[in-house]
Each structure stands twice: as structure tokens, then as C-alpha cells.
Residue, then its C-alpha position, 0 to 999 in steps of 0.5 A: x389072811x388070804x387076799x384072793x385074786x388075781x396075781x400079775x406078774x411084774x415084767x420089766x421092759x429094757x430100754x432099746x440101744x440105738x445101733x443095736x443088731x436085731x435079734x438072731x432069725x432063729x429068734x424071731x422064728x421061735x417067737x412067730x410060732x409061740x406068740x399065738x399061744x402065748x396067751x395060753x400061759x396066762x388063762x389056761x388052768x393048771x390044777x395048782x392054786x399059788x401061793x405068795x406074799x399078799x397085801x399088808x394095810x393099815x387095820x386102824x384106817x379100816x375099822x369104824x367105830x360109833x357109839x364109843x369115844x375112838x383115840x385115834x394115834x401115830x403108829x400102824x397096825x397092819x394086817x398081812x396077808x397071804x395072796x392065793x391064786x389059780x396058777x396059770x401056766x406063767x405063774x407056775x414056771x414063776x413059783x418054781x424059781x423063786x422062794x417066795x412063792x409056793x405051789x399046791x394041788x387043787x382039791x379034786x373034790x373042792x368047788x369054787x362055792x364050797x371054797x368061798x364058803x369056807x373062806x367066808x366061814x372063817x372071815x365072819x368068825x374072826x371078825x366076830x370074835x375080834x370084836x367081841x374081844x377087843x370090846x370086852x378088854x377096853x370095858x365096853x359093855x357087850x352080851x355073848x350068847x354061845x348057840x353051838x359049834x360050827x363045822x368050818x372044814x370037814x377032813x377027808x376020810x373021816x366018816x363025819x363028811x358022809x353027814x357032816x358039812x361046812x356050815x352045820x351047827x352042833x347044838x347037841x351030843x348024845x343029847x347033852x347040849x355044846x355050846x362051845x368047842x371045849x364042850x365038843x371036844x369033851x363029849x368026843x375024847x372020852x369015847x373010844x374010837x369007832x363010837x357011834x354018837x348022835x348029834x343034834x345040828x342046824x345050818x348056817x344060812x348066808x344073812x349077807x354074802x357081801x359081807x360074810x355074815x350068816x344066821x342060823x337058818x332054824x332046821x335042826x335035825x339030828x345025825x349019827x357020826x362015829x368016832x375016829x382016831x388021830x394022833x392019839x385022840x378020838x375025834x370025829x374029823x372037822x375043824x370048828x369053831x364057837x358059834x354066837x353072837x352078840x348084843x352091844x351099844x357100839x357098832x362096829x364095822x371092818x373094811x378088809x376087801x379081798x382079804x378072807x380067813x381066819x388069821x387076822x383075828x389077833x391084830x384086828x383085836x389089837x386095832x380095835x382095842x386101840x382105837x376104843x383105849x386111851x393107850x397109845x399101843x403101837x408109840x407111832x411104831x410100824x406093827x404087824x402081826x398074825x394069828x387067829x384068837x378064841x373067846x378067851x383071848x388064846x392066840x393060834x396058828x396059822x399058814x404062810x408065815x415066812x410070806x406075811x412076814x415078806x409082805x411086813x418087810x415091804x412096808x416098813x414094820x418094826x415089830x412083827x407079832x406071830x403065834x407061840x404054835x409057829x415059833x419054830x416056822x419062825x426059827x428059820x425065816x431070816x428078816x431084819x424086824x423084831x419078832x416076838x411069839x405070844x400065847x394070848x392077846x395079853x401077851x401081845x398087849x404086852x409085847x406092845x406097851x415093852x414091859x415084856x417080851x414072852x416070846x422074842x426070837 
């Protein structure tokens, strides 16, 4: 996950021997015509956004839950996060000398709306699709009702963003509906590319922007996208994702602040299902982890490893989870947890209860 906002940097004060001399004229002389734009290092915008070890809390101690008997334990699921941030002039200067921070251009095209939108997009899905999937693997009784697939990111150059944008629904391909994202990807990797295709498509509105939830707003209509290559396939340019929602007795709400995206879904899964299980997952371990998961419980992968593990290494854990599609990302961060690659969330249930390690590096 992300933890958006702004991004201090430590400074430290040196203690004043007494008898010292004072600094050199020349000193002085440089700091008297910098200090007036001295400020100008810390507001003025530079086109780059930075990048760089974000939070890591405690999920158990930030979901509720009624309407279920809860098993409270000893240990720590912890989400980690990835802190992004508009790097000012300082901020800059500071990523290009250490190796735990990244710099990277501003979209030209990107607004601030359309990026809060994306991120909350990605937020309102994981957190869905964690819910419905730790409260289907504890047994608790819960209805899914599949309504399509949502665009989360239109890629640049492909002819879909001419049409096509964050939010749009696909409910139907050359009239034949999809109502999930192996149903899109089937209707769309059989056409050669260059195809045209006509979709049918509504549009998520914002239910609440304060806790990124959305509802379909009821417009449908119908464009026509064609197809393009890439890597060998025909696609016609998004990332999406399932669209749904779902009925259950249990309510349950998270409490994640700042921390927006999708790669939290895999430990707010394990959270959750611990929380509404008799099993005691964790063994009053420290655990941390990473990974977006699907409907049926695949583990995907994310950005920023090496910086969440950063941010697992500052509190103490044990055990660090991250997605099969990183292992090689993995392979050259250097840290003193147990990591372990899994494939699905069994996997991680798995890796969790110690009778099994499908992915140890």
C-alpha cells in the first residue's frame, strides 16, 4: 500500500562545544544569501513524486467486527506501506544519496483527482475483496453478486483511453455479458488485434469519498474500443479489476488512515480471518506481509518490496509474506526476517500455521 502525505526529513542538531570558534566569514557569508530561499527546498514542486518506506501497523488492532464472535491473540499482522510523496527541491537532493528511496516523474497528464481517484479505486476493491474472502474462508455466511468489471487504469497509447476511463464498468462485449475479469480477458484474447469491439459500460460514482466507497451510478451506454497487441496478446489497454458487491449479517469496518492501494489485500485477509477463526495464526509472532488477492484467493504482485520490507525490518517482524510474481525482487533484498513467497491465500495460511513453506527464499 501507499501512505500519501507529506514526507519530513530527519534533521539532527549537534550539541555546541563551549570555546569553540566561530564558523569561517565565507560561511556565514553563503548562509546569508541562501537563507532567504531556503524555504524554496522544502515547497517549491519539482515534477518528481518520491518514494520510500512508509508506515507498518498492527491490522488486528484496526478492523472491527459485529455481528461475529471475534478471537482475539498475542501476535502482530502488520500492513506495510510504501510513503509517496511530491518531492520537494530537499527531498530530491535526499533520494539521490540514499538507497532506500526512489524518484519518479510526475504524469504529465495525471491530476491530482484523477490520481486520488485511482488510489481510492484500488482501496474500495481490496478492501472489499478481503472481506468477502476472509469471511467466506472462516464460514461465515456471505452472498457475492458479480456486476462486471471496473477499469482502475487506462495504459497510455492504447486506443481504450480515447473512450475509456478510471471508474467505467464493462458489463457487456459485442453483447455478450462479463461479469468478471476472466470473462473480459476471454471475449478480448481470441480477437486479433486491431479488432474493433463494442462494450457496453456504466460508471462508478463516489457513495462515500471519505471512506472510498462507490456504487454503480445507473448510465450505461455503449462504445466501440479496438483491440491492441501486447506481449503477444490482444488487449484492449486497462487494468481492472471484478466489480461486486455483497450481502452478509457481519459488519465489518477498517480503519487504515492514509494508506491507500491495492496491495494490502493479502494481510487484511490474514487479519480478518484471524480475528473471526478459533485459530491462533501468528503464535504471538510479529507478521508482516504484502500482495493484492482476487475472489478466489490468488496472490498478486505489487511495487516497492524491498521499501515495505524496510518498513517490517523497523518494527520488529518475524515473518515477512510477499507474492510468488516477486520472488525474484526478493532474491536481491538483503534482511535478517524469514521471507516466504506464496501463491494464494491457502498458501499463506500455510506458511502461518508452519506446516508448510511453499516459498522460503
Amino acid at each position: 500500500m501507499r501512505s500519501a502525505g507529506g514526507h519530513g526529513l530527519g534533521r539532527e542538531r549537534a550539541a555546541v562545544r563551549p570555546g569553540r570558534n566561530r564558523p569561517p566569514s565565507w560561511v556565514l557569508l553563503t548562509l546569508f544569501f541562501l537563507l532567504p530561499s531556503f524555504p524554496a527546498l522544502f515547497f517549491l514542486p519539482t515534477g518528481y513524486v518520491l518514494e520510500g518506506p512508509g508506515s507498518a501497523f498492527d491490522l488486528l488492532s484496526r478492523v472491527e467486527v459485529r455481528g461475529w464472535e471475534v478471537h482475539r491473540e498475542t501476535g502482530e499482522i502488520l500492513l506495510t506501506s510504501v510513503l509517496v510523496d511530491e518531492a520537494s527541491l530537499a527531498e530530491v537532493f535526499f533520494a539521490l544519496i540514499s538507497s532506500d528511496y526512489r524518484l519518479s516523474r510526475t504524469p504529465e497528464t495525471a491530476t491530482r483527482e484523477d490520481i486520488e481517484l485511482v488510489d481510492d479505486l484500488h482501496t474500495c476493491i481490496s478492501r472489499m475483496t478481503a472481506t468477502v474472502l476472509a469471511l467466506r474462508e472462516a464460514g461465515v455466511p456471505v452472498a457475492v453478486n458479480r456486476r462486471g468489471v471496473v477499469v482502475v487504469e487506462v495504459g497510455r497509447g492504447f486506443p481504450a483511453g480515447e473512450v475509456l476511463k478510471p471508474g467505467n464498468v464493462i458489463l457487456e462485449v459485442d453483447g455478450k455479458t462479463t461479469l468478471s475479469l476472466e470473462s473480459l480477458k476471454g471475449a478480448i484474447s481470441g480477437l486479433s488485434p486491431g479488432t474493433w469491439v463494442e462494450l457496453k459500460v456504466d460508471e462508478l460514482e463516489y457513495e462515500d469519498r471519505a471512506t472510498s466507497t462507490f456504487r454503480l451510478a445507473g448510465r450505461e451506454r455503449k462504445v466501440r474500443v479496438r483491440t491492441a497487441e501486447s506481449g503477444g496478446e490482444t488487449v484492449i489497454g486497462v487494468v481492472a479489476a471484478d466489480w461486486f458487491d455483497y450481502h452478509t449479517p457481519v459488519e465489518v469496518a477498517w480503519e487504515l488512515g492514509s494508506v491507500r492501494g491495492p496491495s494490502a489485500g493479502l494481510m487484511m485477509t490474514l487479519a480478518l480471518y484471524d480475528l473471526l477463526s478459533p485459530e491462533d495464526l501468528t503464535g504471538g509472532l510479529k507478521v508482516a506481509g504484502t500482495g493484492t488477492v482476487d475472489l478466489e484467493g490468488r496472490v498478486g504482485p505489487i511495487g516497492g518490496l524491498a521499501m515495505k520490507v524496510k518498513a517490517a525490518e523497523s518494527m520488529g517482524v518475524e515473518l515477512f509474506l510477499y507474492p510468488e510474481g516477486n520472488r525474484e525482487e526478493a532474491a536481491r533484498i538483503t534482511t535478517g526476517m524469514k521471507m516466504v513467497a506464496v501463491r494464494d491465500f491457502r498458501e499463506a495460511l500455510r506458511a502461518l500455521e508452519g506446516s508448510g513453506e511453499p516459498g522460503t527464499r
